[in-house]
Every structure is written in C-alpha cells, then in structure tokens.
Residue frames as qw, qx, qy, qz and C-alpha x, y, z in Angstrom:
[[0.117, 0.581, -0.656, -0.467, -13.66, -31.19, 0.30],
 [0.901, 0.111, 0.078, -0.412, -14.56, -33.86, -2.18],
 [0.303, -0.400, 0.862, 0.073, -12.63, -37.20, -1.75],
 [0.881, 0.193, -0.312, -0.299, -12.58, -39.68, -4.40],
 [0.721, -0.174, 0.664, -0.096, -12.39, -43.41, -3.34],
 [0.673, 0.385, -0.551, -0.309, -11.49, -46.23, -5.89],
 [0.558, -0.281, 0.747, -0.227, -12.56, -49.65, -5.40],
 [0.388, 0.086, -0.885, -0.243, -12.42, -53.52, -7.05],
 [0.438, -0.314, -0.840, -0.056, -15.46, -54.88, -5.20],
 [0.358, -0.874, -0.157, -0.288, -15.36, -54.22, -1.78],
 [0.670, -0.072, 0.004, 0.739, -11.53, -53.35, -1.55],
 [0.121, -0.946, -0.102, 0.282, -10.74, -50.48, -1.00],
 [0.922, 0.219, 0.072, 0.311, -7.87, -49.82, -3.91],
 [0.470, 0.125, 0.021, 0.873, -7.07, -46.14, -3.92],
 [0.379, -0.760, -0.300, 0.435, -7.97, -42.43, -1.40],
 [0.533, 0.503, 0.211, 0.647, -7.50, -39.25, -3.17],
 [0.234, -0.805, -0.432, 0.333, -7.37, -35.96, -0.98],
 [0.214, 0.855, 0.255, 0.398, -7.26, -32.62, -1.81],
 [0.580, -0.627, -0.254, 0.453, -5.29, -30.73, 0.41],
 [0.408, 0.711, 0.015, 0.572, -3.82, -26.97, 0.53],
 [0.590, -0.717, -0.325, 0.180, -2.00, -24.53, 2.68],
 [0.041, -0.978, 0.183, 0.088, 0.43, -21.76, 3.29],
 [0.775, 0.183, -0.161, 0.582, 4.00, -22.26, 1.66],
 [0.481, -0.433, -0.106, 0.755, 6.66, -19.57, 2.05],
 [0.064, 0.242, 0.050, -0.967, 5.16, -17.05, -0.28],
 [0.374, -0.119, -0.674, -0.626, 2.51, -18.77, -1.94],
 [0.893, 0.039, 0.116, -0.433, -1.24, -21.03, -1.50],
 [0.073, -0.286, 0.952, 0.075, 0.42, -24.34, -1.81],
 [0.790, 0.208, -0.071, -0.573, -2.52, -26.56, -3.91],
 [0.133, 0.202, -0.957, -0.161, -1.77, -30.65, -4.12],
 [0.870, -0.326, 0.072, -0.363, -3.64, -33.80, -4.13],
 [0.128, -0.293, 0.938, -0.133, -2.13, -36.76, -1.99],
 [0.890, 0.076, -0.329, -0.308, -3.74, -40.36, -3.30],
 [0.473, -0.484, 0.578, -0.455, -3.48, -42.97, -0.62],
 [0.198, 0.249, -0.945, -0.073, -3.46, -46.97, -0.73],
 [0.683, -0.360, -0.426, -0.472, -6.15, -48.93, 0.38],
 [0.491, -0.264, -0.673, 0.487, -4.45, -49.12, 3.71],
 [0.112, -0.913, -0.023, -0.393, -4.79, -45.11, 3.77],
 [0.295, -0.952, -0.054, 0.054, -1.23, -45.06, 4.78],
 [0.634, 0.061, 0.480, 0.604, 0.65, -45.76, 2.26],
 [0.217, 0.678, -0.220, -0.667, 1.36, -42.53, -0.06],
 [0.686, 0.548, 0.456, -0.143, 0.35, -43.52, -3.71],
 [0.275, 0.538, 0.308, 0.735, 1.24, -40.39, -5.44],
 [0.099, -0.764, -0.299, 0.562, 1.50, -36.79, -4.31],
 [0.390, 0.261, 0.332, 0.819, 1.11, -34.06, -7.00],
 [0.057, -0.545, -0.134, 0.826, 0.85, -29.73, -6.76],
 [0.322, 0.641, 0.587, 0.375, -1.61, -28.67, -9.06],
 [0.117, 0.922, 0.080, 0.360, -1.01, -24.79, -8.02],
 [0.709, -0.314, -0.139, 0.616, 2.00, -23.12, -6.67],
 [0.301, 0.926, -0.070, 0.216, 3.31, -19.49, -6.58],
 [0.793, -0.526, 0.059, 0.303, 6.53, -20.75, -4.40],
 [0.234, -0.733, 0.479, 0.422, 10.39, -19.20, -5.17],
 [0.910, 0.389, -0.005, -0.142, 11.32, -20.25, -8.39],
 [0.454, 0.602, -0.620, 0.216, 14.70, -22.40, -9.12],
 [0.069, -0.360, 0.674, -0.642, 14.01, -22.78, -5.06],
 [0.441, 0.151, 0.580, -0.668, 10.54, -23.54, -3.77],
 [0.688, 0.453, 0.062, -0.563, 9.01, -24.26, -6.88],
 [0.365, 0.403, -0.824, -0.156, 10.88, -27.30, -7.46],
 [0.334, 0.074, 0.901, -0.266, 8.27, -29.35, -5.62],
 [0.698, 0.505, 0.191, -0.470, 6.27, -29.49, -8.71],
 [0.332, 0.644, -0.635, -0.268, 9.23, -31.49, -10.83],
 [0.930, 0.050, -0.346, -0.112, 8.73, -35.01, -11.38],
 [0.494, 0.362, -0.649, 0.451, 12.09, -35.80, -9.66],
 [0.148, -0.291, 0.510, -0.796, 10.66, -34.43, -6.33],
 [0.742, -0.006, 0.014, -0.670, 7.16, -35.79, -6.75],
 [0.789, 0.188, -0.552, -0.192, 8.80, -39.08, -7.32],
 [0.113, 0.524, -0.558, 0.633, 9.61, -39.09, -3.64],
 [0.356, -0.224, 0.381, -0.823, 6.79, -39.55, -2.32],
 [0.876, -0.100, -0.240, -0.407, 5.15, -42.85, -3.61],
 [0.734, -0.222, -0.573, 0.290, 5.70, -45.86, -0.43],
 [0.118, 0.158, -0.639, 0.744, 6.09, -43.25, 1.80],
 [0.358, -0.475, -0.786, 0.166, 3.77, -43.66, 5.05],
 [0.033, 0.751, 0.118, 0.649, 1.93, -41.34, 7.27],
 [0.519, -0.760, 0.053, -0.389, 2.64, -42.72, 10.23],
 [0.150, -0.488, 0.829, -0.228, 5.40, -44.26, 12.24],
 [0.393, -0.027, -0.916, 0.071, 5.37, -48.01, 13.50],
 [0.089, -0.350, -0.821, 0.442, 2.84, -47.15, 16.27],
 [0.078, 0.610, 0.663, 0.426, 0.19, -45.57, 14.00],
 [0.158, -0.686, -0.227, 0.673, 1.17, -41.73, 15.19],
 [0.393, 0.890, 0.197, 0.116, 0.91, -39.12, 12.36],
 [0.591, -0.561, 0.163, 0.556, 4.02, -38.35, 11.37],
 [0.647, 0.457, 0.265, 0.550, 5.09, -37.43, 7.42],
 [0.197, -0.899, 0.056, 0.386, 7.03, -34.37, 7.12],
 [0.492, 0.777, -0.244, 0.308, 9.13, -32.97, 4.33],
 [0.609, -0.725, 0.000, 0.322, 13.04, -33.24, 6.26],
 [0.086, -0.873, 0.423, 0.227, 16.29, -31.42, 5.99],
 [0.054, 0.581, -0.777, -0.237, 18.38, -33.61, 3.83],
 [0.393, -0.058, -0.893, -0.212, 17.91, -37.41, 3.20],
 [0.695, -0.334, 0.054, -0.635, 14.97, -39.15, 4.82],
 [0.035, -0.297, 0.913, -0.277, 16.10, -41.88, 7.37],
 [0.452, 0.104, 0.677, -0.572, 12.23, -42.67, 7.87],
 [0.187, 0.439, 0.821, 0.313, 9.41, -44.44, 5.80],
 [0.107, -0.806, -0.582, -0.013, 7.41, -41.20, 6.76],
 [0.304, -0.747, -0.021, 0.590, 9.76, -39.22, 5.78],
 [0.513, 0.829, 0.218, 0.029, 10.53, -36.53, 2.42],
 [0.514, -0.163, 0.030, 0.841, 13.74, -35.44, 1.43],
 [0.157, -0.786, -0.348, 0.486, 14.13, -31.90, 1.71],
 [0.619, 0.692, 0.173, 0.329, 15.03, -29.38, -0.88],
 [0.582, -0.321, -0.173, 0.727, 17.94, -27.49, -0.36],
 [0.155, -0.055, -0.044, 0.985, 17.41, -23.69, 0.09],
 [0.386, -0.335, -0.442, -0.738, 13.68, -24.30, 0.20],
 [0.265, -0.149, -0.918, 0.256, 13.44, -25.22, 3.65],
 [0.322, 0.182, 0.345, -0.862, 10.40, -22.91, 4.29],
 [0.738, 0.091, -0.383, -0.548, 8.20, -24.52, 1.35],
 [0.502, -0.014, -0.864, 0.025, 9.45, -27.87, 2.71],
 [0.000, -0.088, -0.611, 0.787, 7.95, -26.58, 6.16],
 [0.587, 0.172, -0.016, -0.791, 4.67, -25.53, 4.65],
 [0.651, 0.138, -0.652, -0.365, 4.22, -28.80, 3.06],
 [0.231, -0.171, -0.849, 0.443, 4.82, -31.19, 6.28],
 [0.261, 0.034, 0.305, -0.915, 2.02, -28.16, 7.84],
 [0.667, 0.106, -0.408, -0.614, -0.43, -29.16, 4.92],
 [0.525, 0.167, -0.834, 0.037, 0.50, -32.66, 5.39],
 [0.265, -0.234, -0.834, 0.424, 0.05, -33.09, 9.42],
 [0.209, 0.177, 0.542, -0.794, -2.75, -30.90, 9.38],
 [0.714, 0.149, -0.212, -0.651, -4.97, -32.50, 6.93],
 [0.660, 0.011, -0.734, -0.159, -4.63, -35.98, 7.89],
 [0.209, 0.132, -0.613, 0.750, -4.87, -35.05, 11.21],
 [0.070, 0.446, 0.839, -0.303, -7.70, -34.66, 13.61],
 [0.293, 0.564, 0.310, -0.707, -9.51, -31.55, 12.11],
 [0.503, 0.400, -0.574, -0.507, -9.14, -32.55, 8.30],
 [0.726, 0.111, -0.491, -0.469, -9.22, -35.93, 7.01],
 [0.035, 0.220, -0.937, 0.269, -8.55, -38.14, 10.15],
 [0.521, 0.063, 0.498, -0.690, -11.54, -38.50, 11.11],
 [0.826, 0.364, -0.090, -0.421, -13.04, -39.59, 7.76],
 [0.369, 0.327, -0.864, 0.103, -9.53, -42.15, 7.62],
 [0.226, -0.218, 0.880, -0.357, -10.90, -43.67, 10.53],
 [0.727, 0.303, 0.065, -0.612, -14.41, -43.96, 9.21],
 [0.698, 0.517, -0.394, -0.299, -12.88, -45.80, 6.02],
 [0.200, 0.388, -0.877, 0.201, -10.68, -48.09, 7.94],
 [0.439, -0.023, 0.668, -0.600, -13.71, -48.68, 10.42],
 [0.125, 0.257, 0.873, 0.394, -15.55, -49.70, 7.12],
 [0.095, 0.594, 0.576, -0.554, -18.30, -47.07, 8.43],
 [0.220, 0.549, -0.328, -0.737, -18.01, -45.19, 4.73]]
C-alpha cells in the first residue's frame, strides 16, 4: 500500500495509511494519518462504506470522525492497543462506540489492530521511528 510521509526538514510531521477491512456487512475503506511520533492519531476518515445505514454508517459523520484526533495506538508501555469501545472511552487509545453498531465498531478496532500491527504497517512504524526510512 502506498504511504505518504510529510516532512519540515528532517522531522517527521505527518504518516498517512491506507487501511481496509471487513465491517458487519460491508468493505470498510479509511485512511488513518499519524503524528510524527506515529502514535498519535491525526485524523481518521472512511472514504468507502456499505455499513447499516442510520446504524453502521454513522462512522462516516464528522461528529464520529471527530473522535479520533489525540487518540493513541498504544497504551503507556508501547503495546498496540486502539479499539473502537462500548460506550465512552476511559482510555487515550480508546473510541467511543456507536450504539447499535457494535459489529462495525468491531470491524474497525480489527482494521485498526491488524494494520498497525505486525503483518501490516508495524514493521514499516518501526523502520520510521528507527529513522531506517
């Protein structure tokens, strides 16, 4: 997948990824744009959805999407956590949940911990943090 990088020198400023995956009846399509720590959330936004409408398909509404910039992907000891949760989010690396959409909110967290994770983009996070990119 092609990741775009934005930098001011040799800062790293801003990490765009592509990322997709099974909702509850749909392809779930988003990109997630990343800080120049890469683990700070930026901005997450769904560029294709076929998800319940009124229900599922209310993670494409500005209200929801506005959720998601300062959150983190990982806990305090630098584990991969983010996850869409059931009601409020108590965590930094956590999403509130929509109510009666908890299968799309399930698919998303999926997307989520399995692209930044070891077979998607972890690897290439570590790279960039190592400076090796």
């Amino acid at each position: 997948a092609e990741v775009f990088l934005l930098s001011s020198g040799r800062d790293l400023v801003l990490a765009i990824f592509p990322v997709y995956g099974q909702g509850y009846q749909s392809t779930i399509k988003a990109y997630v744009a990343l800080e120049g720590d890469l683990s700070t959330i930026a901005g997450f936004t769904v560029t294709e959805q076929g998800e319940t409408p009124g229900l599922g398909a209310k993670i494409t509404e500005s209200a929801w999407l506005a959720k998601w910039p300062g959150k983190t992907l990982v806990d305090e000891t630098g584990a991969l956590k983010i996850a869409v949760v059931r009601g409020q989010a108590k965590a930094t690396y956590e999403v509130d949940g929509i109510t009666g959409a908890t299968r799309t909110g399930n698919g998303v967290s999926a997307i989520m911990q399995f692209w930044f994770g070891p077979n998607g983009y972890g690897p290439v996070l570590d790279a960039l943090k190592a400076g090796d990119l």
